[in-house]
ZAVEX-964731 format. One record per residue (C-alpha): residue number from 1; residue in one letter; x, y, z. Coordinates in pm, whole numbers, plus 32768, in hexadecimal, padded with zeros to 4 digits. Each point is the difference from the previous one (the first is absolute). Last residue first. Layout:
% ZAVEX-964731
@seq = NUM&type = A&xx = X&yy = Y&zz = Z
...
% end
This chain:
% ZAVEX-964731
@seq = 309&type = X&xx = 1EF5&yy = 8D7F&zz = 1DFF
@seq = 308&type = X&xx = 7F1E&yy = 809C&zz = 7F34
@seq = 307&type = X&xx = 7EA5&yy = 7F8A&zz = 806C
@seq = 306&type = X&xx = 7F82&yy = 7F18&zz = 7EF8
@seq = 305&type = X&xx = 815C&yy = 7F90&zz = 7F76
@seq = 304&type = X&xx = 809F&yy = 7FD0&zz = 8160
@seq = 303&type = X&xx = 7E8E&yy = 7F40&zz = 8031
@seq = 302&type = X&xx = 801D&yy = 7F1D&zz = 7EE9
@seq = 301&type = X&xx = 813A&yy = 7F9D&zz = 8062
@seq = 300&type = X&xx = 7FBC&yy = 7F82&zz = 814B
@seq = 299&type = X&xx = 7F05&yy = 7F61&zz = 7F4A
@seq = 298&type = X&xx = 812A&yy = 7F50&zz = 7F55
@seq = 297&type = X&xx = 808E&yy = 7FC2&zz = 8149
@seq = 296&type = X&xx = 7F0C&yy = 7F5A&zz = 808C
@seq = 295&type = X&xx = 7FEF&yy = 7EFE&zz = 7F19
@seq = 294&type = X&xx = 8186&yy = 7F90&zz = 7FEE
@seq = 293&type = X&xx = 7FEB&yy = 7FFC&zz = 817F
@seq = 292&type = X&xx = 7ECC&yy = 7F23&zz = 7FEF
@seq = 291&type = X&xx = 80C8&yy = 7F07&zz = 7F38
@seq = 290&type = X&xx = 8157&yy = 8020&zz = 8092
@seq = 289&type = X&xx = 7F3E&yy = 7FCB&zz = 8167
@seq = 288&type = X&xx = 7F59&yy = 7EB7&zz = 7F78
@seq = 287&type = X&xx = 815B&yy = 7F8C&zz = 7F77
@seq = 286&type = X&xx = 80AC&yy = 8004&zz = 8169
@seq = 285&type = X&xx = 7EC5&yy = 7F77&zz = 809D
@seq = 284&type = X&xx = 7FA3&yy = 7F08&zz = 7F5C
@seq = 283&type = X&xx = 8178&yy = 7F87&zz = 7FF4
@seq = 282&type = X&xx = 7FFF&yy = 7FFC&zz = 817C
@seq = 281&type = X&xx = 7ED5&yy = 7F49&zz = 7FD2
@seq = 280&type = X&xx = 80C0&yy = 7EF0&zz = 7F1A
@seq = 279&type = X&xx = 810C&yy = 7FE7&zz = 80E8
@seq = 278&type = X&xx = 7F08&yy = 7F82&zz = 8119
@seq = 277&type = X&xx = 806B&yy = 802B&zz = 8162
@seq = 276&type = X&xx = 8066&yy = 8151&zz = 8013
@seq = 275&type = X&xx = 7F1A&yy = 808A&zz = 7F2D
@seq = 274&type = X&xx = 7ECB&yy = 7F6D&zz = 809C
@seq = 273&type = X&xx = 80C6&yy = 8075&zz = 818B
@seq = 272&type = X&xx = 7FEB&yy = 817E&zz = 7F80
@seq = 271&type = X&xx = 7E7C&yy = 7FB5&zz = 7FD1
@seq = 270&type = X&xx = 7FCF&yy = 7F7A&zz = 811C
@seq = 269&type = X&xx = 80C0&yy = 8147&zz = 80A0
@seq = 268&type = X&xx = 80E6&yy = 7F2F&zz = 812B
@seq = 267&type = X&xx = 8100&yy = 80C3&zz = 7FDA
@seq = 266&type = X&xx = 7F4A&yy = 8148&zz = 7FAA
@seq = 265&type = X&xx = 7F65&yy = 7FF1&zz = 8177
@seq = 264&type = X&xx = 8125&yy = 7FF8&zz = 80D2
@seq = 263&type = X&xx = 80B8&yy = 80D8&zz = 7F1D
@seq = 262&type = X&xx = 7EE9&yy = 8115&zz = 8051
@seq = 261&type = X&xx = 7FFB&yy = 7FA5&zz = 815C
@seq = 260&type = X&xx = 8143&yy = 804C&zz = 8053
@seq = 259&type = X&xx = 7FF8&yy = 8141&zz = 7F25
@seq = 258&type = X&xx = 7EC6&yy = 8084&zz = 80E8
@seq = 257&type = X&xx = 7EAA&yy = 804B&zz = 7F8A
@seq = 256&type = X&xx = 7F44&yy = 80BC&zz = 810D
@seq = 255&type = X&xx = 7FF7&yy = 8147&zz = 7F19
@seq = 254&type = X&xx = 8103&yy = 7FB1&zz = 7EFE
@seq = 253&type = X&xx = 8129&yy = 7F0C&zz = 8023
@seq = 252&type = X&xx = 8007&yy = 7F58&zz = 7EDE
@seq = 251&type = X&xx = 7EFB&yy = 801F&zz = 7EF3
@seq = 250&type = X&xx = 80A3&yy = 7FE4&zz = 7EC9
@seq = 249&type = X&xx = 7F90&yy = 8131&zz = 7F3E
@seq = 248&type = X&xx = 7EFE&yy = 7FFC&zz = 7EBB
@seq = 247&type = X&xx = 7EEF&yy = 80BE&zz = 80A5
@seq = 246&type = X&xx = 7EF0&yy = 8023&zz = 80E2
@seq = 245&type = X&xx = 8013&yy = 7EF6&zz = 811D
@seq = 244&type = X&xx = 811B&yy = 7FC6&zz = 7FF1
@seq = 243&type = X&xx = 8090&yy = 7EBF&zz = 7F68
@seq = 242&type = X&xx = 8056&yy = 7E8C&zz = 809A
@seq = 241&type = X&xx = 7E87&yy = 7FDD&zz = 8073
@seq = 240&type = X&xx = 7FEC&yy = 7EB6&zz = 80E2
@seq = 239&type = X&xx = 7EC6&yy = 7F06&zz = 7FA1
@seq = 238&type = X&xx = 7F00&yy = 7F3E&zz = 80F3
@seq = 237&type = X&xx = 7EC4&yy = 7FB9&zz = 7F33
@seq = 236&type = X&xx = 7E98&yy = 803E&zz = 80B1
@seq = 235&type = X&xx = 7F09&yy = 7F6A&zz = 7F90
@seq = 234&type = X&xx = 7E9A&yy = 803A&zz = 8052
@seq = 233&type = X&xx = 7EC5&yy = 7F44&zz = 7F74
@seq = 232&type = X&xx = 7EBD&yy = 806E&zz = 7FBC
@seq = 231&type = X&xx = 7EF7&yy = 7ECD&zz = 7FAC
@seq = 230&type = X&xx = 7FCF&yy = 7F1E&zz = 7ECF
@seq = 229&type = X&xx = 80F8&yy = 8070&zz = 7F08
@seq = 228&type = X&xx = 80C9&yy = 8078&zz = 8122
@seq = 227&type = X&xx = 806B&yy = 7EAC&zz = 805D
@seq = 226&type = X&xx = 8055&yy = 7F8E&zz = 7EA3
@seq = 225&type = X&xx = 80CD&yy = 8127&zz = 7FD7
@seq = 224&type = X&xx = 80AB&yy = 7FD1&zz = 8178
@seq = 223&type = X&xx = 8033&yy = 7E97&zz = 7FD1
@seq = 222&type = X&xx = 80D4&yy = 8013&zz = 7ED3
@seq = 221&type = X&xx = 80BE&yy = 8119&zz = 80A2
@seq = 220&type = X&xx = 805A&yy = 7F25&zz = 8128
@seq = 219&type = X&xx = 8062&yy = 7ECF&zz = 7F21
@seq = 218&type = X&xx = 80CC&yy = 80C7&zz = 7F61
@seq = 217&type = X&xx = 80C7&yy = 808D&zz = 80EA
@seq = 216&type = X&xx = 802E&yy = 7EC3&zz = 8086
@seq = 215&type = X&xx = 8084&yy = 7F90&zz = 7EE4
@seq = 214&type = X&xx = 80E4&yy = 8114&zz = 7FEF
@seq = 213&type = X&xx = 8070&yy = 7FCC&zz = 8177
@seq = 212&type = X&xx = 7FE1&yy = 811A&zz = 80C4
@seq = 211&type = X&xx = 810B&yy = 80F3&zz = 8048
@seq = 210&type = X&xx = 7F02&yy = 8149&zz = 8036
@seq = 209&type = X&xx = 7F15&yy = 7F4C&zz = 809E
@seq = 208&type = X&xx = 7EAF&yy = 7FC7&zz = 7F2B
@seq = 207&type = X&xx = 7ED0&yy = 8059&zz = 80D6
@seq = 206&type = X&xx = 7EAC&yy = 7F52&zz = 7FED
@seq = 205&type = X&xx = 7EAF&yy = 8080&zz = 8072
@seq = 204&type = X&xx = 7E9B&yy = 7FBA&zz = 8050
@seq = 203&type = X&xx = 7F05&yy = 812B&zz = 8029
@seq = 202&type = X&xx = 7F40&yy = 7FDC&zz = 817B
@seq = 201&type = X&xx = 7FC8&yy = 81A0&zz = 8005
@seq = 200&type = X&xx = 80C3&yy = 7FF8&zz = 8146
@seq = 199&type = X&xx = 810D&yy = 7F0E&zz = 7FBD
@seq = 198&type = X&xx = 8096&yy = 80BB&zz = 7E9F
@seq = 197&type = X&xx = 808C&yy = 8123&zz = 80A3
@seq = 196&type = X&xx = 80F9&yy = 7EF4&zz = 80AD
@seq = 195&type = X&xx = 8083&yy = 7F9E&zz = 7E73
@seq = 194&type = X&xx = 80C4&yy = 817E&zz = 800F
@seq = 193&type = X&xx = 8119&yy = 7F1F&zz = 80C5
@seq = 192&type = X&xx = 812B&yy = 80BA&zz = 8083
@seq = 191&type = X&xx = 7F4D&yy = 807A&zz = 8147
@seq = 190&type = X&xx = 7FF9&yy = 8123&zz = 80FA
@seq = 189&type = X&xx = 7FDB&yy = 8127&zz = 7E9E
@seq = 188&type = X&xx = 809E&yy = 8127&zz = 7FA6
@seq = 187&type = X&xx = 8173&yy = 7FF6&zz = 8093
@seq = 186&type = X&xx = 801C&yy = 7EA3&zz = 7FA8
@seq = 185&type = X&xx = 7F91&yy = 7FFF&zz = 7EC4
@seq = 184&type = X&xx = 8132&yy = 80ED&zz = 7FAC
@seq = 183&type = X&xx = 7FED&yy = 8171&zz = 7F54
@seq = 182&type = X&xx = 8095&yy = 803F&zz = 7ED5
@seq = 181&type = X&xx = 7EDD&yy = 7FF3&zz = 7F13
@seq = 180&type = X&xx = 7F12&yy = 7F2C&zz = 80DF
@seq = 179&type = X&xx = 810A&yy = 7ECE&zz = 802B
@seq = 178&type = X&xx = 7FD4&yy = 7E86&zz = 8057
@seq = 177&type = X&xx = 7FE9&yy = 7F74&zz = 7E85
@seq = 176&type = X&xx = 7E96&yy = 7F8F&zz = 8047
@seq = 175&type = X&xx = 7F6B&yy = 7FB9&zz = 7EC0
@seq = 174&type = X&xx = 7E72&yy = 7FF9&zz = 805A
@seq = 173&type = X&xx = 7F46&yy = 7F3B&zz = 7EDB
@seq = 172&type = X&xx = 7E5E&yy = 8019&zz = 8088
@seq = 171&type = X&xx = 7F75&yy = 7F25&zz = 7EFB
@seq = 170&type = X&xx = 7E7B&yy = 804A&zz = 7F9E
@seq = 169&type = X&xx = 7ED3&yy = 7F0E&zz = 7FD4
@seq = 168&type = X&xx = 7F2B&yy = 80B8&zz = 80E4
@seq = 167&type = X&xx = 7F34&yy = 7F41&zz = 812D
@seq = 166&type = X&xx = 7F19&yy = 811B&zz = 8062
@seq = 165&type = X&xx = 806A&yy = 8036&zz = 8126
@seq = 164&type = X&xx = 8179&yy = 7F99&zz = 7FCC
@seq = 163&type = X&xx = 802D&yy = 80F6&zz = 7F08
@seq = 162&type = X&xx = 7F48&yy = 8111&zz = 80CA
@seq = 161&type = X&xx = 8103&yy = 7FCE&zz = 813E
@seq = 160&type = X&xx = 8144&yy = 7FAE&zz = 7F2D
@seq = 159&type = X&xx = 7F72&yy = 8175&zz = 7F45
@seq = 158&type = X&xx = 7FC9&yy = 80B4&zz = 813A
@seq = 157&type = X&xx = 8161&yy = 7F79&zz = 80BB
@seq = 156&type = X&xx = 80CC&yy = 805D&zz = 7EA4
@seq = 155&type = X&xx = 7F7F&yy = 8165&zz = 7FE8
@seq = 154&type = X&xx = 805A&yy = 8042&zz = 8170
@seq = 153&type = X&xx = 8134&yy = 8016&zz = 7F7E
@seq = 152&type = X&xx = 815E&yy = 7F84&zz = 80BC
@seq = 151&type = X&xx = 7FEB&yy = 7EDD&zz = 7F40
@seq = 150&type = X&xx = 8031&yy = 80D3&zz = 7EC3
@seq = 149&type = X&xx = 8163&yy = 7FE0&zz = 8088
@seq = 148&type = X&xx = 801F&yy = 7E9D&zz = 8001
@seq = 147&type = X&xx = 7FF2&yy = 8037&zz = 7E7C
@seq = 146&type = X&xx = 7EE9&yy = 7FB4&zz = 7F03
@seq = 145&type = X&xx = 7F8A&yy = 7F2B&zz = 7EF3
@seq = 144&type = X&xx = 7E7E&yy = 7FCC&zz = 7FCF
@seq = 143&type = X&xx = 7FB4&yy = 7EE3&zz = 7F73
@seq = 142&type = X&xx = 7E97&yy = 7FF5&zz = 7F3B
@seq = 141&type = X&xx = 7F68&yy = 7E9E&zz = 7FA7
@seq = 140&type = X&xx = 7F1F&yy = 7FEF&zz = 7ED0
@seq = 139&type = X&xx = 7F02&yy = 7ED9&zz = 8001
@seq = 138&type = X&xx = 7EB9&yy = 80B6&zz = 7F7D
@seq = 137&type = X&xx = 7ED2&yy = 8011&zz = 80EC
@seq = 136&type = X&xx = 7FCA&yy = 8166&zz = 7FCE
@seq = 135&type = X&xx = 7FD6&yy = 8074&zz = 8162
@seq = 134&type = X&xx = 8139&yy = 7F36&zz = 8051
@seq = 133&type = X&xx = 80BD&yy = 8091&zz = 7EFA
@seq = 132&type = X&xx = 7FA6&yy = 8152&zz = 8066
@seq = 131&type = X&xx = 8048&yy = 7FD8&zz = 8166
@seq = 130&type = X&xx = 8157&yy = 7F85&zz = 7FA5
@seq = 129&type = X&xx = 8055&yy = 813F&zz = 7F14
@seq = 128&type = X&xx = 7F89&yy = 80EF&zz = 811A
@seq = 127&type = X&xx = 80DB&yy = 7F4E&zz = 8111
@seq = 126&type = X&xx = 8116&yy = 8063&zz = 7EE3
@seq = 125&type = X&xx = 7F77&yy = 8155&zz = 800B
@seq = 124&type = X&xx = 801B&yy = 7FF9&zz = 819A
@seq = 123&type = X&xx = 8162&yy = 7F40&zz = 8004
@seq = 122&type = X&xx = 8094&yy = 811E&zz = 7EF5
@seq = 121&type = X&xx = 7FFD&yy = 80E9&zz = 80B7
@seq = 120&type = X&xx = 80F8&yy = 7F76&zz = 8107
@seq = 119&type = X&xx = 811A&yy = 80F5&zz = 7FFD
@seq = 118&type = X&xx = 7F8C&yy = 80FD&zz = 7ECF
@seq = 117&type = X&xx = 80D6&yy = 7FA3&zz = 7EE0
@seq = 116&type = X&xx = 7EFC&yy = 7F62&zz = 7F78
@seq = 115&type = X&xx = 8049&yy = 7EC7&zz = 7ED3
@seq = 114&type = X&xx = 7EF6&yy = 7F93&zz = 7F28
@seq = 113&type = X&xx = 7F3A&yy = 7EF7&zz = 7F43
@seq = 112&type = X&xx = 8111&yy = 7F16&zz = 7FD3
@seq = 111&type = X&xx = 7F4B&yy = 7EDD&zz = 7F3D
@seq = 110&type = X&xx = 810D&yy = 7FDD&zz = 7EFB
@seq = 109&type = X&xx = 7F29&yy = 80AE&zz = 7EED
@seq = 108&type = X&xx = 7F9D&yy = 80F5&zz = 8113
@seq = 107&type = X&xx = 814D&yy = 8069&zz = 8021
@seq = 106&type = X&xx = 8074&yy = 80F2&zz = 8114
@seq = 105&type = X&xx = 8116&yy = 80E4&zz = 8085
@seq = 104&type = X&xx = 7F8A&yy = 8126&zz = 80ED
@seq = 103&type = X&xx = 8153&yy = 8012&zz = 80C0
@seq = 102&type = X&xx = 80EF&yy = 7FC1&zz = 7F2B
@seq = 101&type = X&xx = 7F88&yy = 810F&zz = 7EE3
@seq = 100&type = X&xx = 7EA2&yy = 807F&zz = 7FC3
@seq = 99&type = X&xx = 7FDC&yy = 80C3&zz = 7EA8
@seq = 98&type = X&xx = 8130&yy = 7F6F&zz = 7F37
@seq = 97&type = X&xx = 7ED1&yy = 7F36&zz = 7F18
@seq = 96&type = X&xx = 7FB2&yy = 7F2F&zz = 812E
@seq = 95&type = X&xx = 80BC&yy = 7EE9&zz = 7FC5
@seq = 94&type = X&xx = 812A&yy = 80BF&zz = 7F45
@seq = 93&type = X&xx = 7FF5&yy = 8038&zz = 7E79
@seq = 92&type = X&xx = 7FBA&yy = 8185&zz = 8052
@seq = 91&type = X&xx = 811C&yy = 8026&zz = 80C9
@seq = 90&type = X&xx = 8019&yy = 8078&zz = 812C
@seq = 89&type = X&xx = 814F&yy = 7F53&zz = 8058
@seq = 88&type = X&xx = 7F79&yy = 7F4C&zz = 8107
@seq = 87&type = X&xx = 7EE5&yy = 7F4F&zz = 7F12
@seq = 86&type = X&xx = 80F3&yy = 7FCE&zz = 7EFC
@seq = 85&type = X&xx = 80AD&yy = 7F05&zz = 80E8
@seq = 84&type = X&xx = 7EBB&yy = 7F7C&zz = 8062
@seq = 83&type = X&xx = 7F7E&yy = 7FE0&zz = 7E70
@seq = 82&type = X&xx = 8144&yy = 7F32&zz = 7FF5
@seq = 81&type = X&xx = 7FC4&yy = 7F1C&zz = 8106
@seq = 80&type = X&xx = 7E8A&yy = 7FB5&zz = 7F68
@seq = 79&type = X&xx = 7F60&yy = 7F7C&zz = 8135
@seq = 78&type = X&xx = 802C&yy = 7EC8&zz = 8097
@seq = 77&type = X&xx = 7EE7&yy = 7FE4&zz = 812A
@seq = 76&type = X&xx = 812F&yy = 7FE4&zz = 80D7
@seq = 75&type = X&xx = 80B8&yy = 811B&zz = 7F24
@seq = 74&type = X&xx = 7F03&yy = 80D9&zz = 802C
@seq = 73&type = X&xx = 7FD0&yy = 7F88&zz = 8198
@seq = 72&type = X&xx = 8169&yy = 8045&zz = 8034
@seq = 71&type = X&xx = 8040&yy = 8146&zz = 7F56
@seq = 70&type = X&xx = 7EAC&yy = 808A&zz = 80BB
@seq = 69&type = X&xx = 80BA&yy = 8076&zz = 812C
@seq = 68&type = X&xx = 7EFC&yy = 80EE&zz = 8051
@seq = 67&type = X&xx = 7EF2&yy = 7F2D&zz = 8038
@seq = 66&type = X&xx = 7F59&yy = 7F17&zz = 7F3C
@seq = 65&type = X&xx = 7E8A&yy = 7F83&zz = 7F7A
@seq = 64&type = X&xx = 7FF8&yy = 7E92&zz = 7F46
@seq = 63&type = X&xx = 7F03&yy = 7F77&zz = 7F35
@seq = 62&type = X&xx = 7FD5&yy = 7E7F&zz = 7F9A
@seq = 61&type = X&xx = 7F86&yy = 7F9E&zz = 7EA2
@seq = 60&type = X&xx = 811D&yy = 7FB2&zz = 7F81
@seq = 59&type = X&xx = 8047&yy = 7F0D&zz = 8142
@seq = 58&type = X&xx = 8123&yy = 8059&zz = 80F8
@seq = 57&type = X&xx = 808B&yy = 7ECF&zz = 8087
@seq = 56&type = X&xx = 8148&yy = 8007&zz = 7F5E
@seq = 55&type = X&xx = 8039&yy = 8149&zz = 7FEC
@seq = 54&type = X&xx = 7FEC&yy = 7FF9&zz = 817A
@seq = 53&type = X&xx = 8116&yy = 7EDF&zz = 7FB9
@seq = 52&type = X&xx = 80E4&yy = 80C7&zz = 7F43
@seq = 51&type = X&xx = 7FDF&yy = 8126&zz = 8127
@seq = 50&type = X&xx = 8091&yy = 7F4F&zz = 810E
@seq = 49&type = X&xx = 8180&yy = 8042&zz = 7FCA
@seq = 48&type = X&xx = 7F85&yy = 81A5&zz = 7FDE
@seq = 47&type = X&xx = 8052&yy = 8098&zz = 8139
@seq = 46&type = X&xx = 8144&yy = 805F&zz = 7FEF
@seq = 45&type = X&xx = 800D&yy = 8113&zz = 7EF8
@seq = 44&type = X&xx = 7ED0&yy = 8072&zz = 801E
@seq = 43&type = X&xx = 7FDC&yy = 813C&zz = 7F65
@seq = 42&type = X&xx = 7F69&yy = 817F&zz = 807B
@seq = 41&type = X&xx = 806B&yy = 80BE&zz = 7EC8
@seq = 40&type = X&xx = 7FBA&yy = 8172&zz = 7FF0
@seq = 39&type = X&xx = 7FA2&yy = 8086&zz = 7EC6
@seq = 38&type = X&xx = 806E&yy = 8077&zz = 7E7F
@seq = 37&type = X&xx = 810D&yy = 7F00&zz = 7FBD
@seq = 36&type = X&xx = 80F0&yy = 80EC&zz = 7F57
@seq = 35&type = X&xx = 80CB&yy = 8066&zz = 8142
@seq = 34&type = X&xx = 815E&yy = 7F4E&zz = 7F9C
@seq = 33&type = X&xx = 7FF6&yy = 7F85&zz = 8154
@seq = 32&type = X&xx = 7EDD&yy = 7EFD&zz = 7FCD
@seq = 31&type = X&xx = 80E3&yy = 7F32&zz = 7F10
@seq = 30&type = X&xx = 806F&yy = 7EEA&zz = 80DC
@seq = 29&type = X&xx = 7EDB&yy = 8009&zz = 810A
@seq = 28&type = X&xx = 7F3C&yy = 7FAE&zz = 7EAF
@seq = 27&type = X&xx = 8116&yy = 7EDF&zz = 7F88
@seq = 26&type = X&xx = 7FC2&yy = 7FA3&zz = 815D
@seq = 25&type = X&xx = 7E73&yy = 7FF4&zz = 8003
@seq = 24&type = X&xx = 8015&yy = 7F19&zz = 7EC3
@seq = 23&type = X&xx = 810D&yy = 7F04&zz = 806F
@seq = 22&type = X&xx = 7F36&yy = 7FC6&zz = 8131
@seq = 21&type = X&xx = 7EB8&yy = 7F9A&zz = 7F58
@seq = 20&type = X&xx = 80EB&yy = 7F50&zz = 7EF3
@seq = 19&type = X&xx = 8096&yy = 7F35&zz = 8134
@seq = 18&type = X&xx = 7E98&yy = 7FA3&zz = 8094
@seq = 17&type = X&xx = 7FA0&yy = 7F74&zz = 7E7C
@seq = 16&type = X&xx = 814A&yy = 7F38&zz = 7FF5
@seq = 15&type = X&xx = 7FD4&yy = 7F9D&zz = 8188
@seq = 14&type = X&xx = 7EA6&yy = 7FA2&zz = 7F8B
@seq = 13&type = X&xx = 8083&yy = 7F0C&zz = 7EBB
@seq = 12&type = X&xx = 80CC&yy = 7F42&zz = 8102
@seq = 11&type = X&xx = 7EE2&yy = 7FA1&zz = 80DC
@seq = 10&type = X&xx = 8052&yy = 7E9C&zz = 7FE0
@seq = 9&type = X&xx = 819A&yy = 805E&zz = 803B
@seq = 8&type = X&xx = 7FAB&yy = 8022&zz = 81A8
@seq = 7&type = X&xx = 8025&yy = 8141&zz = 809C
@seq = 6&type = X&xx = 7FF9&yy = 7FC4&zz = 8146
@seq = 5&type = X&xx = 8055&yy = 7E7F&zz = 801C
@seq = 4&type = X&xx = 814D&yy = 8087&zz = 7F2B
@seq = 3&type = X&xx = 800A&yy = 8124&zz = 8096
@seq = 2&type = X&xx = 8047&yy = 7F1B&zz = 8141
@seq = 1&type = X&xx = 7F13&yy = 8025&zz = 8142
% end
């Protein structure tokens, strides 16, 4: 398949949206060394190309629980960007007044109700959220976002079972980027696909390969929020994460990663194919990172003056 069929030009305004998304968790990879930004960073850089079109979908009056790597579901939900820059610096202007950092972030303006750091905690209060709505007869869907990790929970199995019991408006989001940390999905599970652990409780699914077509993409998330508004619904989204798994490194050749790999993967990065084939996302890009760059550093700032340094 070309880029061109790919990636076609009607979704241009996406790949600008996708490219920002990007441009903001490099300028932060960028500046992490100087030690000011008050927490650890788990980004991802590399999984964000479908996250435009979640924002798409995702009604005001929607709520959303997240896991660890809560970058992606604050900006999907489109969160303040600068209030999550201030956030890692522990700042009091940050999302959650400097107090919880890049693991914990949240807006409940936005409809991001919270972010766990705890591997799969966050299914069970999200489960919670669903049950709720349903008891209350309103018409509030909850996604829960989580990694194939969290799959590895028994949290996830109870929760799929209760949703499906009881017929629970509620989105099960699983990002499967392959890797627990450093460790391969090959070496922790038989199969690729975390849409099997669907089959026994009878919940429908989708999954979105990792070089689908942007329409297609679309269409697939489209279905999934109008599924789960009447039933709980699973989808699983194939992604590749370019980072560690803690950090601001390139992840090369760490734990089962190995360089081959690596290059294989950041070739064909959706995102990394946007910018090559439209001049304008490139250009996105380039002046998103100045921007965030520029903003960063003068909370940078702020903390030299705050702690000495």
């Amino acid at each position: 398949m070309s880029l061109e069929i790919r990636y076609p030009i009607d979704f241009l305004e996406f790949y600008h949206k996708a490219a920002k998304m990007r441009a903001l968790q490099l300028a932060i990879a960028k500046h992490y060394e100087s030690q000011m930004m008050r927490c650890p960073v788990h980004l991802s850089i590399g999984q964000e190309h479908w996250l435009p079109l979640f924002t798409k979908y995702f009604q005001s009056n929607d709520r959303c629980f997240s896991s660890h790597r809560s970058h992606s579901m604050y900006m999907g939900v489109g969160g303040d960007e600068e209030k999550l820059i201030a956030e890692l610096h522990g700042d009091s202007q940050g999302a959650l007044s400097g107090a919880g950092g890049s693991m914990h972030l949240k807006d409940l303006d936005k409809g991001l109700e919270a972010s766990i750091p705890i591997v799969g905690s966050s299914i069970g209060i999200a489960l919670g959220s669903a049950f709720a709505a349903k008891h209350l007869n309103s018409k509030i869907l909850t996604v829960v976002y989580f990694g194939d990790g969290a799959c590895e929970e028994g949290i996830l199995h109870e929760s799929l079972n209760m949703a499906k019991i009881f017929n629970l408006p509620i989105l099960f989001l699983c990002e499967n980027n392959g890797y627990s940390c450093n460790t391969s999905l090959s070496k922790r599970q038989p199969l690729r696909s975390m849409s099997r652990f669907c089959a026994p409780h009878n919940i429908k699914n989708e999954s979105i390969a990792r070089l689908e077509s942007y329409p297609n993409i679309d269409n697939k998330i489209k279905k999934s929020f109008n599924k789960a508004r009447e039933e709980p619904f699973f989808l699983e989204v194939y992604s590749y994460r370019l980072y560690e798994h803690c950090g601001h490194k390139v992840d090369k050749d760490m734990g089962d990663r190995s360089i081959e790999e690596y290059t294989r993967e950041f070739n064909i990065d959706p995102i990394n194919s946007m910018v090559n084939l439209y001049d304008s996302v490139a250009k996105k890009m380039e002046d998103s990172i100045h921007f965030y760059s520029d903003i960063i550093e003068r909370y940078t700032n702020r903390n030299k003056e705050r702690f000495g340094k």
